[in-house]
C-alpha positions as CSV (number, residue, x, y, z in Angstrom):
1,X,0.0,0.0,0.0
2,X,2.9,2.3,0.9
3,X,4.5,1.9,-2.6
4,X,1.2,2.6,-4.2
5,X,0.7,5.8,-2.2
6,X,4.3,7.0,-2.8
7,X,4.0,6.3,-6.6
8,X,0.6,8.1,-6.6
9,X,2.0,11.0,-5.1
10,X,4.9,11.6,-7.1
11,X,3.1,11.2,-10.1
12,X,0.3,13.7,-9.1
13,X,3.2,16.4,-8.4
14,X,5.3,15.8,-11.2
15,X,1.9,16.0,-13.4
16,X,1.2,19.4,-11.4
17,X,4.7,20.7,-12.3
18,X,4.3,19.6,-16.2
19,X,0.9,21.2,-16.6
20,X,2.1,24.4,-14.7
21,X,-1.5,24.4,-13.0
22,X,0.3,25.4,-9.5
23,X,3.8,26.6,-8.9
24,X,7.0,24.3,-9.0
25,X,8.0,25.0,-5.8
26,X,4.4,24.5,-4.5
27,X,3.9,21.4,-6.1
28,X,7.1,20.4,-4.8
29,X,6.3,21.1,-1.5
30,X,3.3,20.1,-1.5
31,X,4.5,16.6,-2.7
32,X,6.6,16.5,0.2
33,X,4.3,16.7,2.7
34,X,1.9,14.1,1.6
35,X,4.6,11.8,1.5
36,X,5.3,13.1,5.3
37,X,1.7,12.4,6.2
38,X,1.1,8.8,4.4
39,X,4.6,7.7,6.2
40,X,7.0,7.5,3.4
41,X,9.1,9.6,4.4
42,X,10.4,10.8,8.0
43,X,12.9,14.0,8.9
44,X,15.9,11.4,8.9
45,X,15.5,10.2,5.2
46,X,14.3,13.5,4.2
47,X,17.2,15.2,5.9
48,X,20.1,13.0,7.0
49,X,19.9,9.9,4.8
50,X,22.7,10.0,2.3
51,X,21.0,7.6,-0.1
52,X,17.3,9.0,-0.2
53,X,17.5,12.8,1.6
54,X,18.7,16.0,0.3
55,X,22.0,16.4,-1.1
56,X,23.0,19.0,1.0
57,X,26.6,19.0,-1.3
58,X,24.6,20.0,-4.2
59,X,22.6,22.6,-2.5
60,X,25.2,24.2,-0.8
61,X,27.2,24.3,-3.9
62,X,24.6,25.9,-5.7
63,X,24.3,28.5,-2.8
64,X,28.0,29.4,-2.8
65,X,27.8,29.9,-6.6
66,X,24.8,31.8,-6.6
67,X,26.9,34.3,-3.7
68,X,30.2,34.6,-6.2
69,X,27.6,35.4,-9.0
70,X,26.2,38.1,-7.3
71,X,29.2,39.7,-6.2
72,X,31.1,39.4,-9.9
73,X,27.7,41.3,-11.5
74,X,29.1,44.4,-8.5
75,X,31.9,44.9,-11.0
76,X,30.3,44.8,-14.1
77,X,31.9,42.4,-15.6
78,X,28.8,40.4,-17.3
79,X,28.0,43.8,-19.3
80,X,31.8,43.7,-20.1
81,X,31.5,39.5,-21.5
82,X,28.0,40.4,-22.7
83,X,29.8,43.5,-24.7
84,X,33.1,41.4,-25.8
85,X,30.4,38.4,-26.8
86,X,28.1,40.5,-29.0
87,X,30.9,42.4,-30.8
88,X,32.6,38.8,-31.7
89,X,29.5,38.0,-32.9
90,X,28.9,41.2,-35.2
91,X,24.8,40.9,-33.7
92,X,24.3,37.7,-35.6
93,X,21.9,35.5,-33.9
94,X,23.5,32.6,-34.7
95,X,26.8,33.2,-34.5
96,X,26.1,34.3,-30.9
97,X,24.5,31.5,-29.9
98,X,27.3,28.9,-31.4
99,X,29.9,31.2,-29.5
100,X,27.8,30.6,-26.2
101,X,27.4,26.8,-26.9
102,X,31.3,26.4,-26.9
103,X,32.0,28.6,-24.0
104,X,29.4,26.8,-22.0
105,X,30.0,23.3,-23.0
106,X,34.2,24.0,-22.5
107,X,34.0,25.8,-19.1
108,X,31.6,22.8,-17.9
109,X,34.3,20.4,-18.3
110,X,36.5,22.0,-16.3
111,X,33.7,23.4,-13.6
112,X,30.1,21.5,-12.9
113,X,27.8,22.5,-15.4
114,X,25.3,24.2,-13.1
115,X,28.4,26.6,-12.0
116,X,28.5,27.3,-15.4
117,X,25.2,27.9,-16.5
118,X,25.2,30.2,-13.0
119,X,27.9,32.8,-14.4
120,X,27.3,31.8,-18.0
121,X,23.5,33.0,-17.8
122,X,23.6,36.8,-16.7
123,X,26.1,37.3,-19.6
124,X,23.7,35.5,-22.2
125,X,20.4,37.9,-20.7
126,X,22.6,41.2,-20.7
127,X,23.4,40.3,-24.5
128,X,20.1,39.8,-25.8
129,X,19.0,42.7,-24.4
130,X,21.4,44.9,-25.9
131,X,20.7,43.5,-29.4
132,X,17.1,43.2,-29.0
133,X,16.6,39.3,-28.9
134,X,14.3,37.0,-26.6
135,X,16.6,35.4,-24.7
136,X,14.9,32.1,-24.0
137,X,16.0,30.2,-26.9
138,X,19.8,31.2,-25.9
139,X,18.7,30.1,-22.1
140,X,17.7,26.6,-22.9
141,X,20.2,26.2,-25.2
142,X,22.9,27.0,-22.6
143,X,21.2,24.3,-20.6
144,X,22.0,21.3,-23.2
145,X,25.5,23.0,-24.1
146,X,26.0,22.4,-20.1
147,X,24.9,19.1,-19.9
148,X,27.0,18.0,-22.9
149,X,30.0,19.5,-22.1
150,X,30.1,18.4,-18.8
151,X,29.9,15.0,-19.5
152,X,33.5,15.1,-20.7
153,X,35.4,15.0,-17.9
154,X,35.5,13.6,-14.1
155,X,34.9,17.3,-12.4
156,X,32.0,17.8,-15.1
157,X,29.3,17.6,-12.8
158,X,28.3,15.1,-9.9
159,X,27.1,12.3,-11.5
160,X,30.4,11.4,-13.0
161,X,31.9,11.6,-9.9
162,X,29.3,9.5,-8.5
163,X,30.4,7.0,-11.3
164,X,34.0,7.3,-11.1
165,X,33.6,6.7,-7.2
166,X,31.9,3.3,-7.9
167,X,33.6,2.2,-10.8
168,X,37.5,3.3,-9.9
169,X,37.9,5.5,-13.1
170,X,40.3,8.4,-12.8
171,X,40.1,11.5,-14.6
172,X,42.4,10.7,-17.6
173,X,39.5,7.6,-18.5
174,X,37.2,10.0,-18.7
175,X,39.2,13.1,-20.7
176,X,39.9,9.5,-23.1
177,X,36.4,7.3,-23.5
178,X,34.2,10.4,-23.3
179,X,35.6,13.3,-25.1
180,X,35.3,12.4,-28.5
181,X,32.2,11.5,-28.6
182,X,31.5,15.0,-26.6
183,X,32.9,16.4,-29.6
184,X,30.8,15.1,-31.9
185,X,28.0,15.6,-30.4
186,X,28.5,19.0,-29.9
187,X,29.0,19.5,-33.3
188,X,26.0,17.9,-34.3
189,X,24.1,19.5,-31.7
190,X,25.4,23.4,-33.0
191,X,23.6,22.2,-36.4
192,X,20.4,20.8,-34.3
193,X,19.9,24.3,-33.1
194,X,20.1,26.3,-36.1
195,X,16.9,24.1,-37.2
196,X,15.0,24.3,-33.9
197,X,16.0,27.5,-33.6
198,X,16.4,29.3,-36.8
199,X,12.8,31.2,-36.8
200,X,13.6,33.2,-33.6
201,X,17.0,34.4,-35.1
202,X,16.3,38.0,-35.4
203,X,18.7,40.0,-36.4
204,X,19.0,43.9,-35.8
205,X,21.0,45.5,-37.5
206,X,20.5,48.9,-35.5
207,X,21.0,46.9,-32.1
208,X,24.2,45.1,-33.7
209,X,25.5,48.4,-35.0
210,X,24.8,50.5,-31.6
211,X,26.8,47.7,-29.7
212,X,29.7,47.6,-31.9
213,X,30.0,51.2,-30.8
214,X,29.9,50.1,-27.6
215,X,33.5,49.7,-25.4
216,X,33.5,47.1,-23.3
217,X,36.0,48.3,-20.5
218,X,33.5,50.9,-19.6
219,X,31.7,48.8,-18.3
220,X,33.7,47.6,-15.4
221,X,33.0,49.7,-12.3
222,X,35.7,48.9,-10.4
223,X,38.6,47.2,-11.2
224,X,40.6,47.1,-8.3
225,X,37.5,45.1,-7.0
226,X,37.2,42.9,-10.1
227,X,41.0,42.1,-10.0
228,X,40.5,40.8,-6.6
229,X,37.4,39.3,-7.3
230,X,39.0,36.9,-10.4
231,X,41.5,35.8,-8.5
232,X,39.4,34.6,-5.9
233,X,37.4,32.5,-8.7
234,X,40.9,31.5,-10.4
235,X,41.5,29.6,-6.9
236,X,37.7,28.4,-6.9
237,X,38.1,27.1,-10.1
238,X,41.4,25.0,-9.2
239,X,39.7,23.9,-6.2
240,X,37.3,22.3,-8.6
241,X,39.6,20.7,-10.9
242,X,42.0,19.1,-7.7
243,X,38.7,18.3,-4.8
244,X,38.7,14.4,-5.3
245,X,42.8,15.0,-4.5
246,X,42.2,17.4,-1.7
247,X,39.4,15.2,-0.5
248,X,37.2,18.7,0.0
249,X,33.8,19.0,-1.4
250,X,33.0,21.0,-4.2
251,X,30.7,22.9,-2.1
252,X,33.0,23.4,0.3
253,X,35.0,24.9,-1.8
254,X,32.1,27.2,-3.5
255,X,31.4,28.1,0.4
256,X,35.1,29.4,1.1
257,X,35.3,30.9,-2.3
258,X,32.3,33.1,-1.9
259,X,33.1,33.7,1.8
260,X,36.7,35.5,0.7
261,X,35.1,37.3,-2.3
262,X,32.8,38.8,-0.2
263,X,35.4,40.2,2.3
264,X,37.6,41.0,-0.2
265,X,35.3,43.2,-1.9
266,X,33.3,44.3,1.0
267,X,30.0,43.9,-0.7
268,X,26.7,44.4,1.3
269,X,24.6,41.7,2.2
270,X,22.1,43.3,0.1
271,X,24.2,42.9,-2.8
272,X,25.8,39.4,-2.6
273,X,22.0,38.6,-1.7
274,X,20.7,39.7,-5.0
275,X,21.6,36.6,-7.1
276,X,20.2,33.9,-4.8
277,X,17.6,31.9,-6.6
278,X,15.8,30.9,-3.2
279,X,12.8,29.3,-5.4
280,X,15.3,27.2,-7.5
281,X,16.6,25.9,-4.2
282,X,13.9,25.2,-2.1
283,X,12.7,23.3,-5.5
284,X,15.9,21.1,-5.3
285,X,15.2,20.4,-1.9
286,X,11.5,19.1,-2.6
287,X,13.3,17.2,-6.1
288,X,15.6,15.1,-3.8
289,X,13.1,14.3,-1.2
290,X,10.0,13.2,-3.5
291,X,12.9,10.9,-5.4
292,X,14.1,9.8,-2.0
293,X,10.6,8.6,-1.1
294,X,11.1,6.1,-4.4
295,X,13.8,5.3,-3.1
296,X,12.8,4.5,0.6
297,X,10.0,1.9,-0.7
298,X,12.1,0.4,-3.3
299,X,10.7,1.3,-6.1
300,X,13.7,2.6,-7.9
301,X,15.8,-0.9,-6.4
302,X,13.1,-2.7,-8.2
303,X,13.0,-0.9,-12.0
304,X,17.1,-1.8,-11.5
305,X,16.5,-5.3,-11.0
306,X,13.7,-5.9,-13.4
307,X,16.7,-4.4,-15.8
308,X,19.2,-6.8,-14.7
309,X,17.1,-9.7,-15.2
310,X,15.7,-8.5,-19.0
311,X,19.2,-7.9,-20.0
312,X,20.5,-11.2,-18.4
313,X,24.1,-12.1,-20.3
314,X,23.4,-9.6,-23.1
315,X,26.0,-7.3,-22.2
316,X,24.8,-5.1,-25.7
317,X,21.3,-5.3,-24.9
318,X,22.0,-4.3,-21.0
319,X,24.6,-1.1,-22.4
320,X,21.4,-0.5,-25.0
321,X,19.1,-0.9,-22.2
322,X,21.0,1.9,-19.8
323,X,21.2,4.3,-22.3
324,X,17.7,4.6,-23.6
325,X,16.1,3.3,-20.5
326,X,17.8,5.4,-17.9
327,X,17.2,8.2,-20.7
328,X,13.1,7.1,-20.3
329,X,13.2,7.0,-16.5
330,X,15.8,10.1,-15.7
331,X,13.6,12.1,-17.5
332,X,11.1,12.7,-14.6
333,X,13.9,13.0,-11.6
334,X,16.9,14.8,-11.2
335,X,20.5,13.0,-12.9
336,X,22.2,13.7,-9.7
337,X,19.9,11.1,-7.6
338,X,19.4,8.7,-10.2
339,X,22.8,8.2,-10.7
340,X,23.0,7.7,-7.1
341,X,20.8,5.2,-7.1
342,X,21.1,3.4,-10.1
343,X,25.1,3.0,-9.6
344,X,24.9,-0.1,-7.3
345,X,22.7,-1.5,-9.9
346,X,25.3,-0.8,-12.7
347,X,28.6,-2.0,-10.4
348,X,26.5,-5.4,-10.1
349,X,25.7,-5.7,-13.7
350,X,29.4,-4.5,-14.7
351,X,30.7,-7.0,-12.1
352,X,29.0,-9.9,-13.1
353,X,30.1,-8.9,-17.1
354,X,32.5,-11.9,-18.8
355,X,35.3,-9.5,-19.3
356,X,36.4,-6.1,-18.2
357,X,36.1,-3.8,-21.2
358,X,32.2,-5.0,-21.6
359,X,32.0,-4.4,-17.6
360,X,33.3,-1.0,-18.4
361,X,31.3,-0.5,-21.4
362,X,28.1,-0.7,-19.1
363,X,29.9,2.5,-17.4
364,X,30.4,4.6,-20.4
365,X,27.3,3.9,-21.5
366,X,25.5,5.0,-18.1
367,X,27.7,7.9,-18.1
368,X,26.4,8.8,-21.3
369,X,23.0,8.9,-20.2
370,X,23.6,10.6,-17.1
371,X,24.4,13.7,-18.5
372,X,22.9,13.1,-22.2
373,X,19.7,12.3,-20.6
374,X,19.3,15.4,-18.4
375,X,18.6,16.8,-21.2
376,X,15.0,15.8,-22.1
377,X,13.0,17.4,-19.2
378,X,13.0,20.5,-17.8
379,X,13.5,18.7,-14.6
380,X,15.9,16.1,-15.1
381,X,19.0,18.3,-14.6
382,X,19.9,20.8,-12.2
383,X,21.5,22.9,-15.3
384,X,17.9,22.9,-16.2
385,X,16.1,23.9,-13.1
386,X,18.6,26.6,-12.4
387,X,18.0,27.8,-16.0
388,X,14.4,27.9,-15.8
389,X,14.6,29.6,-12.1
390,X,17.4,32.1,-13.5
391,X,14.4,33.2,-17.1
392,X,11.5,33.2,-14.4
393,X,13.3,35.9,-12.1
394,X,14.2,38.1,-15.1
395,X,11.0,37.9,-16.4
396,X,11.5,35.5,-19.5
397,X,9.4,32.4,-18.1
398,X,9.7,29.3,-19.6
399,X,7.7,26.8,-19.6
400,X,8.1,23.1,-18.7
401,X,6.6,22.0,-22.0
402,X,8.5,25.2,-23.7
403,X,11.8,23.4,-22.4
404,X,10.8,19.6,-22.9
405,X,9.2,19.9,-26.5
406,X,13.0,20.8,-27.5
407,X,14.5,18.6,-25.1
408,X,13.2,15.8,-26.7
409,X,14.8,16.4,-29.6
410,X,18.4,17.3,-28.4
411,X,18.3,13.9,-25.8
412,X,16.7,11.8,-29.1
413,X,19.8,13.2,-31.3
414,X,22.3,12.8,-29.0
415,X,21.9,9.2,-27.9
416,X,21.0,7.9,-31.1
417,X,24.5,9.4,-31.9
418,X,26.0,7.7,-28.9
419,X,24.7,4.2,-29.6
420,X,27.2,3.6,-32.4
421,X,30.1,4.9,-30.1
422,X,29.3,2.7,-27.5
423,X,28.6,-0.6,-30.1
424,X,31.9,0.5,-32.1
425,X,34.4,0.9,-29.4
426,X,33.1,-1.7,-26.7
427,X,31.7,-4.6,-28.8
428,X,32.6,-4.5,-32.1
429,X,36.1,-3.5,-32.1
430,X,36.7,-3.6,-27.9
């Protein structure tokens, strides 16, 4: 009875957050607390359980971030990327958005991709405001360029550390199994958005023409305080890259990094304040706990091992299975907790495999979908959520079905372009 009322439950709220009918964060919420009441969940799996509570890591991480963001827009130096960006791009629609596609997807291989989208985003709204474009196509886009860069590298984003934890990978196995096919991926993806895209490209050629005008150091307010300021990221950013050798948490890090910014440029509270998406947060926290619940009665534990039996021997079939199955069921919860829990399910299936390289082909393949897979909802990413909390606040809503119909498309593309990778390199020639 339990398991039906849990399943009820998170259906009903994710069908609430899909057809917009209430607020996220309400339906979120209020999914929480009927799970409270029907007994599915307590305060120590909601709040202290590792495998089914909130990931305190991820929310503190976002927090810190969201602090550094707010004191880096002090010192003006979004309007001065948002300036430098727009001139590279001479105003072309286009052209702008492939330049913000390989800045995203390149810094989210070297920081987590929500980090990205976090400093990433302000630059992309001050730039479609100054040449007259809706900026929502560029948002979601920097979403997907997030979640496919960051699937490149170890320090890409939590769930490959999650992986690599479970499966003793280091970060050169990544930098070598995954980005090549991150490459071409991206490529095929800056071609995927001129088609999904390519009615919103507006281009003026007033706007382009009053921005080329434009000189981006006066935008900078203070640059004593900026100076300061970057090099405080600069050893944020290192902190990223070396945390599984300094055994420190990423948020940690993010924590101590906005800490010292904010002395160092003696911003107000008021100011470092300003960038805080408290919604986007507080929607996390309801995201881990309604997942946790699945969790908690098994139902997750079950899909796994209804997989492992399909898939039997079939190592192909089982790598198949992850990639457009997980892709199926990551869809409606965040990649950070299903990876979470679906690793145990992948280290038995990889251990049981006849030979290493098809053991480890399992892995690659549930990496793959991890990050490739967060693309196809608006809620099966934090990248995505952040996004979505980051256009609502600047008054550019979108939609969950705005942000799905294309996410469809990009998740469809991408792994039916990773399923040859995965058959070539593990099983035909591995």
């Amino acid at each position: 009875m339990t398991v039906v009322l849990a399943c009820t439950i998170f259906v009903v709220t994710y069908a609430l957050i899909a057809t917009e009918r209430v607020h996220r964060v309400t339906a979120a919420l209020g999914g929480v607390a009927a799970m409270a009441v029907v007994g599915v969940i307590d305060t120590r799996t909601a709040f202290y359980s590792e495998d089914s509570g909130v990931d305190w890591n991820v929310l503190f991480l976002l927090f810190g971030m969201m602090l550094i963001v707010g004191v880096l827009k002090q010192t003006g130096l979004f309007d001065y990327l948002a300036v430098w960006a727009a001139q590279r791009s001479r105003g072309r629609p286009f052209r702008l958005m492939v330049l913000l596609i390989v800045v995203t997807a390149g810094a989210s291989a070297l920081l987590d991709n929500v980090t990205t989208v976090l400093l990433v985003a302000p630059v992309t709204l001050t730039i479609c405001q100054k040449l007259g474009l809706r900026p929502v196509p560029y948002l979601i886009v920097l979403a997907f360029a997030s979640n496919i860069g960051g699937t490149a590298t170890l320090i890409g984003d939590p769930p490959n550390i999650i992986i690599a934890s479970r499966a003793g990978l280091s970060f050169n196995d990544f930098l070598i199994h995954l980005t090549p096919i991150v490459l071409v991926i991206l490529a095929a993806f800056i071609g995927l958005c001129w088609l999904l895209f390519r009615r919103q490209f507006e281009y003026s050629q007033s706007h382009a023409r009053a921005v080329m005008d434009l000189r981006p150091g006066e935008t900078i307010t203070d640059l004593r305080q900026l100076t300061r300021c970057l090099v405080v990221l600069g050893l944020v950013t290192v902190g990223f890259s070396l945390h599984s050798w300094l055994h420190v948490q990423p948020s940690l890090i993010a924590l101590l990094g906005a800490g010292t910014m904010i002395l160092v440029s003696r911003t107000t509270p008021t100011q470092f304040l300003e960038e805080v998406e408290w919604p986007t947060l507080v929607f996390f926290m309801g995201l881990f706990v309604l997942v946790g619940g699945l969790v908690e009665v098994g139902v997750i534990d079950w899909l796994g091992q209804a997989a492992i039996e399909a898939t039997g021997d079939r190592y192909l079939l089982a790598a198949t299975g992850l990639l457009f199955g997980s892709a199926v069921l990551g869809a409606f919860v965040d990649n950070i907790p299903y990876t979470a829990t679906m690793a145990p399910i992948v280290e038995n299936l990889a251990d049981a495999a006849p030979t290493a390289e098809q053991g480890e082909a399992l892995w690659w393949a549930f990496a793959l979908v991890a990050y490739f897979g967060g693309n196809t909802t608006a809620v099966s990413a934090g990248a995505n959520v952040v996004i979505i909390g980051i256009a609502a606040r600047h008054l550019h809503p979108i939609s969950f079905w705005e942000f799905t119909k294309y996410g469809l498309v990009v998740t469809t593309v991408t792994l039916v372009l990773a399923w040859p990778y995965v058959f070539l390199r593990y099983f035909a020639f591995g």
